[in-house]
mmCIF file of the N, C-alpha and C atoms, coordinates in Angstrom:
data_MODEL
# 
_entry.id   MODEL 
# 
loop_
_atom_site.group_PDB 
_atom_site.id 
_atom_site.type_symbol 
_atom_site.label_atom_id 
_atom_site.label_alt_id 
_atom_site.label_comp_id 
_atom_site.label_asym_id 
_atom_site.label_entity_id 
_atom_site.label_seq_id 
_atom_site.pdbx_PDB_ins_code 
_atom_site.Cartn_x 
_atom_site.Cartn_y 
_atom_site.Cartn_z 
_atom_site.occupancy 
_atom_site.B_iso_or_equiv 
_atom_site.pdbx_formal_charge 
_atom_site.auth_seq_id 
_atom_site.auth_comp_id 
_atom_site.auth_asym_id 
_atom_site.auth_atom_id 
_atom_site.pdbx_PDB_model_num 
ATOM 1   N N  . UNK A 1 1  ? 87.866  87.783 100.080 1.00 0.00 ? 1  UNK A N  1 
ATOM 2   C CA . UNK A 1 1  ? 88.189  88.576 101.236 1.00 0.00 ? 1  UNK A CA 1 
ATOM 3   C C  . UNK A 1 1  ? 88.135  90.059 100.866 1.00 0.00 ? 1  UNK A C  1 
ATOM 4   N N  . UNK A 1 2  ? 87.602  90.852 101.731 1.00 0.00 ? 2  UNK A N  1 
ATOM 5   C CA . UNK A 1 2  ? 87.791  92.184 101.778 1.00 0.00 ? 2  UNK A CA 1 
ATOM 6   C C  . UNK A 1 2  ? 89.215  92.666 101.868 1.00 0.00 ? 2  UNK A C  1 
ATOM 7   N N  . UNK A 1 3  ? 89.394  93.675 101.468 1.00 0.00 ? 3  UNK A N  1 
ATOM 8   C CA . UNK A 1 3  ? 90.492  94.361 101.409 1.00 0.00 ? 3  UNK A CA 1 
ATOM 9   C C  . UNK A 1 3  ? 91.346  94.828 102.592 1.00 0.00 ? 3  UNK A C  1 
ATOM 10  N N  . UNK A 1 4  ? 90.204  95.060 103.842 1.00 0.00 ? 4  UNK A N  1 
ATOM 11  C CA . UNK A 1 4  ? 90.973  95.411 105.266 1.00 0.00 ? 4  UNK A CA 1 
ATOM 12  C C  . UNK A 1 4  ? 91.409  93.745 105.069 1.00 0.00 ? 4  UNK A C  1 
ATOM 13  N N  . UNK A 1 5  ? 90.736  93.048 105.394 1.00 0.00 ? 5  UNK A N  1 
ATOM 14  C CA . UNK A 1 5  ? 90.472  91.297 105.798 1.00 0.00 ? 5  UNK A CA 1 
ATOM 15  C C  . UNK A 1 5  ? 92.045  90.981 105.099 1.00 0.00 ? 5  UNK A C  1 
ATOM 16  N N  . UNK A 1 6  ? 92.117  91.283 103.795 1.00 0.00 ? 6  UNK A N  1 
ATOM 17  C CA . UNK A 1 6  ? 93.092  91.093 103.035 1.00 0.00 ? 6  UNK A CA 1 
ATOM 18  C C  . UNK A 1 6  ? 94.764  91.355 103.932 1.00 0.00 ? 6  UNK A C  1 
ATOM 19  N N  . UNK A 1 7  ? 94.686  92.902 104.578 1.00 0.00 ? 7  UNK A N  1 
ATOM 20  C CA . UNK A 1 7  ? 95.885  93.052 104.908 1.00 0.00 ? 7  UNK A CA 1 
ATOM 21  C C  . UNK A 1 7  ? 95.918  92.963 106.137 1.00 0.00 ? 7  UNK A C  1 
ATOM 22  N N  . UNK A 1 8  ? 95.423  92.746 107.146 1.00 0.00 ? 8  UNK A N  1 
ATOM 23  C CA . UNK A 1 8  ? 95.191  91.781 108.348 1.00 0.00 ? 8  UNK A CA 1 
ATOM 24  C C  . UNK A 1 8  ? 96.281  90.445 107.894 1.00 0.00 ? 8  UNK A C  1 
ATOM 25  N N  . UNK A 1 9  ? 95.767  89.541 107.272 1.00 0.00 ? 9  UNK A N  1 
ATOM 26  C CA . UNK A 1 9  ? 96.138  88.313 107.090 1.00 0.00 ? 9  UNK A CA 1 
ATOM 27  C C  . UNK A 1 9  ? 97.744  88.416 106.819 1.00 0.00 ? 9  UNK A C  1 
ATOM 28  N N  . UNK A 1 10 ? 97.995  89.720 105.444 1.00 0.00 ? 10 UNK A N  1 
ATOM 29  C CA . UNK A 1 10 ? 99.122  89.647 105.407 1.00 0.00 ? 10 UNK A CA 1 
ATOM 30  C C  . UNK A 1 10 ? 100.345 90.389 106.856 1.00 0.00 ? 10 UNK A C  1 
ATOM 31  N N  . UNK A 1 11 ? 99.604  90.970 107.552 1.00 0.00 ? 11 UNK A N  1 
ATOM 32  C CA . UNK A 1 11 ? 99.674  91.396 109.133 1.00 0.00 ? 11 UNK A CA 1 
ATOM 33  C C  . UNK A 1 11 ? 100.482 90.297 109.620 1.00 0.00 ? 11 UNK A C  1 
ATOM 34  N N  . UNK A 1 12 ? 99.841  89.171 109.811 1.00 0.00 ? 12 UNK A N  1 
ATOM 35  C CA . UNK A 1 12 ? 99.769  88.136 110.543 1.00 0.00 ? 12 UNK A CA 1 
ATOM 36  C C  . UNK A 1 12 ? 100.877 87.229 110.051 1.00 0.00 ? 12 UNK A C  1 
ATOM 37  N N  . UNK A 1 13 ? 100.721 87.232 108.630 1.00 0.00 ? 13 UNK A N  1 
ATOM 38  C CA . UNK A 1 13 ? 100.987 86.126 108.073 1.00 0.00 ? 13 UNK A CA 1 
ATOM 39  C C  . UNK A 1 13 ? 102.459 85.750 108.047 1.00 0.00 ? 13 UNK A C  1 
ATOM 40  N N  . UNK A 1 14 ? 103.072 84.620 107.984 1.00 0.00 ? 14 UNK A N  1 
ATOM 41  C CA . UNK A 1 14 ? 104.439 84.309 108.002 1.00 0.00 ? 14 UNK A CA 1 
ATOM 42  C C  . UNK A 1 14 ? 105.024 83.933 106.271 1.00 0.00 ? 14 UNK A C  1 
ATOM 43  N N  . UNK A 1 15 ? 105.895 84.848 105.378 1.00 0.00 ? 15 UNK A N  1 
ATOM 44  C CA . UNK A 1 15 ? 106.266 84.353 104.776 1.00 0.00 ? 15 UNK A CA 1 
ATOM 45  C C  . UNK A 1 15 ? 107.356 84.248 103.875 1.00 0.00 ? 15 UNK A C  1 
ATOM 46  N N  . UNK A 1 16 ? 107.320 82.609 103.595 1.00 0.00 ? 16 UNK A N  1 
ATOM 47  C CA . UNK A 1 16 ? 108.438 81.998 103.480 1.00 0.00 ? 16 UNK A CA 1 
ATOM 48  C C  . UNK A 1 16 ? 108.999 81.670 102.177 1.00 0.00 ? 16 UNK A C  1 
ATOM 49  N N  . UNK A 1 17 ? 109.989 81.531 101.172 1.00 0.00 ? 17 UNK A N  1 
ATOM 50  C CA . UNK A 1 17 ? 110.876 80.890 100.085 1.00 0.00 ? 17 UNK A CA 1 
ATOM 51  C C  . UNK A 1 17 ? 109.891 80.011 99.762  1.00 0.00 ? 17 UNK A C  1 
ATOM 52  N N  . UNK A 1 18 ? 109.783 79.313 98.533  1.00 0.00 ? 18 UNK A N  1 
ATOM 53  C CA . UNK A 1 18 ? 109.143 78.297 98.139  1.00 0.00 ? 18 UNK A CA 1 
ATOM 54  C C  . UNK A 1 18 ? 110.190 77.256 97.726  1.00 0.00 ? 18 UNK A C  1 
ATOM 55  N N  . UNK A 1 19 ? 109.473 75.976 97.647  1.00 0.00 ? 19 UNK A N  1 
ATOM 56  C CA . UNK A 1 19 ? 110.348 74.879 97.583  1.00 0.00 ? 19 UNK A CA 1 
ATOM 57  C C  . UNK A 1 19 ? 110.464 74.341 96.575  1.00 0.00 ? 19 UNK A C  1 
ATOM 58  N N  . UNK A 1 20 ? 111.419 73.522 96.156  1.00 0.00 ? 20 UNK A N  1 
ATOM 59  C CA . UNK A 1 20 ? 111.868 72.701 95.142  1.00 0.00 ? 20 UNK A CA 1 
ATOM 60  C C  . UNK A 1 20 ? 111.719 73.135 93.357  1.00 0.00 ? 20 UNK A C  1 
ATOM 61  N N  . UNK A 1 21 ? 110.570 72.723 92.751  1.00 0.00 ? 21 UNK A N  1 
ATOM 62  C CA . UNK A 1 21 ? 110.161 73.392 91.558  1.00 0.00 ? 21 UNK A CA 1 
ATOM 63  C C  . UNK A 1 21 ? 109.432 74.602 91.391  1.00 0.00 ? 21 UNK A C  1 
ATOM 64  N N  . UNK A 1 22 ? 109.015 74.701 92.790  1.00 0.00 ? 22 UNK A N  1 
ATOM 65  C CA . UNK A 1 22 ? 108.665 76.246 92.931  1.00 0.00 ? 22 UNK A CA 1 
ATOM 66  C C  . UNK A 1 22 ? 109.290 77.458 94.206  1.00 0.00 ? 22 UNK A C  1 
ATOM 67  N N  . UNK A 1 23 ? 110.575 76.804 93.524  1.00 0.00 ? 23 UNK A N  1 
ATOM 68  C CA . UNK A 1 23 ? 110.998 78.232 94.935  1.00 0.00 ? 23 UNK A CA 1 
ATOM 69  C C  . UNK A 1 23 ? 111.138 79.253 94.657  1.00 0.00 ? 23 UNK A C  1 
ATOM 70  N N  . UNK A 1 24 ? 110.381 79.717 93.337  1.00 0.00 ? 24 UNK A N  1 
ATOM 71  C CA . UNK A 1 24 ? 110.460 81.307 92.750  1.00 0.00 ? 24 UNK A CA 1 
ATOM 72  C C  . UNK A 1 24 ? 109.085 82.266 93.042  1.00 0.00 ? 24 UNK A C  1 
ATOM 73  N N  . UNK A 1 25 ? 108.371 80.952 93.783  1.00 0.00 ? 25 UNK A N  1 
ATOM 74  C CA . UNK A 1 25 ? 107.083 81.404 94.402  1.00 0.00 ? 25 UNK A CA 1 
ATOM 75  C C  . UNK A 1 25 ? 107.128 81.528 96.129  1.00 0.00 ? 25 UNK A C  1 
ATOM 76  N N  . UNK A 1 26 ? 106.856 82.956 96.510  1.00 0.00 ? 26 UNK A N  1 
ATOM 77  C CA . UNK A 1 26 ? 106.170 82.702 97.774  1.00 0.00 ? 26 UNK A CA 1 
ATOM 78  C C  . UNK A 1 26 ? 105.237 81.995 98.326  1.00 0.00 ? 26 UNK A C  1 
ATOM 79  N N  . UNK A 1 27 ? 105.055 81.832 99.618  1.00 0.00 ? 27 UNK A N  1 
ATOM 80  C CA . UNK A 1 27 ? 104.286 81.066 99.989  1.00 0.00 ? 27 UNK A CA 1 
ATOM 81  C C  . UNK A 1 27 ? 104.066 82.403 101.674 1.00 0.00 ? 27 UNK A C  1 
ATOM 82  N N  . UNK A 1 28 ? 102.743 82.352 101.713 1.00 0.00 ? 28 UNK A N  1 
ATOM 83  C CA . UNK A 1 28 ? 101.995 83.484 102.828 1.00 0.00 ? 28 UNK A CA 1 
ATOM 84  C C  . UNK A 1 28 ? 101.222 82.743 103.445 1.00 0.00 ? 28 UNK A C  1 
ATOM 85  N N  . UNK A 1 29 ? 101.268 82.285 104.722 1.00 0.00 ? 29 UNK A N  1 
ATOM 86  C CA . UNK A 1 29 ? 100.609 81.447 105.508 1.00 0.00 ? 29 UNK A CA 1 
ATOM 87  C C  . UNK A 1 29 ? 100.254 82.025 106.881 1.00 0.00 ? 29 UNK A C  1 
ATOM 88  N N  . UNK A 1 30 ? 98.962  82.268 107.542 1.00 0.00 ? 30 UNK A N  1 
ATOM 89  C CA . UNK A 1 30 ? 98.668  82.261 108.921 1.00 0.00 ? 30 UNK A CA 1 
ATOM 90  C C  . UNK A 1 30 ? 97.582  81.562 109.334 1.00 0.00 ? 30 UNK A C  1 
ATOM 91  N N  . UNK A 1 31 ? 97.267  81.299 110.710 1.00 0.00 ? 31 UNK A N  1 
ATOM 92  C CA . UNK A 1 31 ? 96.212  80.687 111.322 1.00 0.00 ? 31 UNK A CA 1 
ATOM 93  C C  . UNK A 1 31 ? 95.341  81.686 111.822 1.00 0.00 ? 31 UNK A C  1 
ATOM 94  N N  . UNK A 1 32 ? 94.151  81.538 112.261 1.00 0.00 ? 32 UNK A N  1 
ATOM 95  C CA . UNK A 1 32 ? 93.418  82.673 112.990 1.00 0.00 ? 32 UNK A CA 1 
ATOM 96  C C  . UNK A 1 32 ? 92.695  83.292 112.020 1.00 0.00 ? 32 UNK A C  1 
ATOM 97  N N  . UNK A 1 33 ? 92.385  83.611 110.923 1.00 0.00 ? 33 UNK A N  1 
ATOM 98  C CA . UNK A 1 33 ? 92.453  84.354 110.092 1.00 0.00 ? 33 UNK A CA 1 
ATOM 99  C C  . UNK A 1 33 ? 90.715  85.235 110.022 1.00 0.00 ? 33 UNK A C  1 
ATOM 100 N N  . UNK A 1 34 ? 90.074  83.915 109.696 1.00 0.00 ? 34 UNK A N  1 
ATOM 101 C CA . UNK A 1 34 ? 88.395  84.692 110.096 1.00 0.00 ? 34 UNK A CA 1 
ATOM 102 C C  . UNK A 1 34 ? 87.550  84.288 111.520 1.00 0.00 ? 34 UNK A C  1 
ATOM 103 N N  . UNK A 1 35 ? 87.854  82.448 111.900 1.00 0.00 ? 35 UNK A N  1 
ATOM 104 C CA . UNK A 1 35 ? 87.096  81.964 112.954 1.00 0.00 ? 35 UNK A CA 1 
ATOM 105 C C  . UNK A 1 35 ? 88.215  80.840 113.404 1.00 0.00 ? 35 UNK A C  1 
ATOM 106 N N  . UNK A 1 36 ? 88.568  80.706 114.799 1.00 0.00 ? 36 UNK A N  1 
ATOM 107 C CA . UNK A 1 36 ? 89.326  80.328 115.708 1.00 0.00 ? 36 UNK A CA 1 
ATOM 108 C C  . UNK A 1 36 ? 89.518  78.476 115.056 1.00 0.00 ? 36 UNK A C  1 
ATOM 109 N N  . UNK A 1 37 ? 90.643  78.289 114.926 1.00 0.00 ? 37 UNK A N  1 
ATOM 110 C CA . UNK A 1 37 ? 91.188  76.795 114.221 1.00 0.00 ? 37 UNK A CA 1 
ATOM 111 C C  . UNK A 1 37 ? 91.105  77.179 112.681 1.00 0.00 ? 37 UNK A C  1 
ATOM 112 N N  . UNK A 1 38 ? 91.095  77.976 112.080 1.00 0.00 ? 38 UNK A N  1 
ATOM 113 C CA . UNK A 1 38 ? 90.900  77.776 110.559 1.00 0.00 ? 38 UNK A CA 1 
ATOM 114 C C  . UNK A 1 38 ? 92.728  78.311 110.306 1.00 0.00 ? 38 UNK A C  1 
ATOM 115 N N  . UNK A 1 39 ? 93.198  78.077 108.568 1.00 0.00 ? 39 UNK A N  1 
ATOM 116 C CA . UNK A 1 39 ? 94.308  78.769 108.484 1.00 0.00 ? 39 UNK A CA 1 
ATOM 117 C C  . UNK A 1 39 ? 94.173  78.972 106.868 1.00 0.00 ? 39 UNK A C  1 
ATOM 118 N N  . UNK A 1 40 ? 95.128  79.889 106.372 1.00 0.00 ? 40 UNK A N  1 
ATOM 119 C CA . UNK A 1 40 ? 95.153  79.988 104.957 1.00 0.00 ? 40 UNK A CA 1 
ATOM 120 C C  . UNK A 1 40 ? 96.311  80.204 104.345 1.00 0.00 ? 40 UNK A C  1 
ATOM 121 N N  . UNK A 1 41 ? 96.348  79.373 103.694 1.00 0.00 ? 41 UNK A N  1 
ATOM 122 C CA . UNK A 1 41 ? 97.950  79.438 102.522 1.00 0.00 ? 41 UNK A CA 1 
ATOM 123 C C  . UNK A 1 41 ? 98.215  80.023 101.633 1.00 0.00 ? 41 UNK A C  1 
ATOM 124 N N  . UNK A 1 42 ? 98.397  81.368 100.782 1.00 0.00 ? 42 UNK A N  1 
ATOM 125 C CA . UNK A 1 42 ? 98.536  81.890 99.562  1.00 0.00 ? 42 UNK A CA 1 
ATOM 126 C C  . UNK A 1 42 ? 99.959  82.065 98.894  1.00 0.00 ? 42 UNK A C  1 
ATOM 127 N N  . UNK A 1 43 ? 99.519  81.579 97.550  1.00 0.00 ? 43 UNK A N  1 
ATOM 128 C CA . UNK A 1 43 ? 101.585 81.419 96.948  1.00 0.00 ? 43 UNK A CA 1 
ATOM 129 C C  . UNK A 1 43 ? 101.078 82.701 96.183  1.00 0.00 ? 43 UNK A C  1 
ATOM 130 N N  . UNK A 1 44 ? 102.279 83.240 96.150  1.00 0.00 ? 44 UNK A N  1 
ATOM 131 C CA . UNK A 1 44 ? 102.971 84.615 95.647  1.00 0.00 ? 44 UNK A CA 1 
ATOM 132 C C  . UNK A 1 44 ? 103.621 84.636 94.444  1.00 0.00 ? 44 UNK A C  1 
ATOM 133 N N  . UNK A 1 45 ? 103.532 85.179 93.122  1.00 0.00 ? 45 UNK A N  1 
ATOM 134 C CA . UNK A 1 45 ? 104.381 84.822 92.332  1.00 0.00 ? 45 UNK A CA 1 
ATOM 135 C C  . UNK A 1 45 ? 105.195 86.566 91.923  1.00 0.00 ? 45 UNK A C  1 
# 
C-alpha cells in the first residue's frame, strides 16, 4: 500500500486490544479499504 492508501485505512480503521496470548498486540481492522466487499486486518506490536 501507498502511504496516502496507508493512512486512509488507518482513518477508517477500528482498533482493538488483542486477545488471549496476544493481547500485547493490536489488532487494526476495516472494510472498504481498496474495492467494495474486501477488508483488512493488521496486528500492531
Amino acid at each position: 500500500m501507498s502511504k496516502g492508501r496507508e493512512v486512509d485505512f488507518f482513518d477508517k480503521a477500528k482498533i482493538t486490544d488483542g486477545e488471549g496470548d496476544l493481547e500485547w498486540i493490536r489488532k487494526v481492522h476495516a472494510t472498504l479499504v481498496s474495492i467494495k466487499g474486501d477488508a483488512l486486518t493488521q496486528r500492531v506490536d
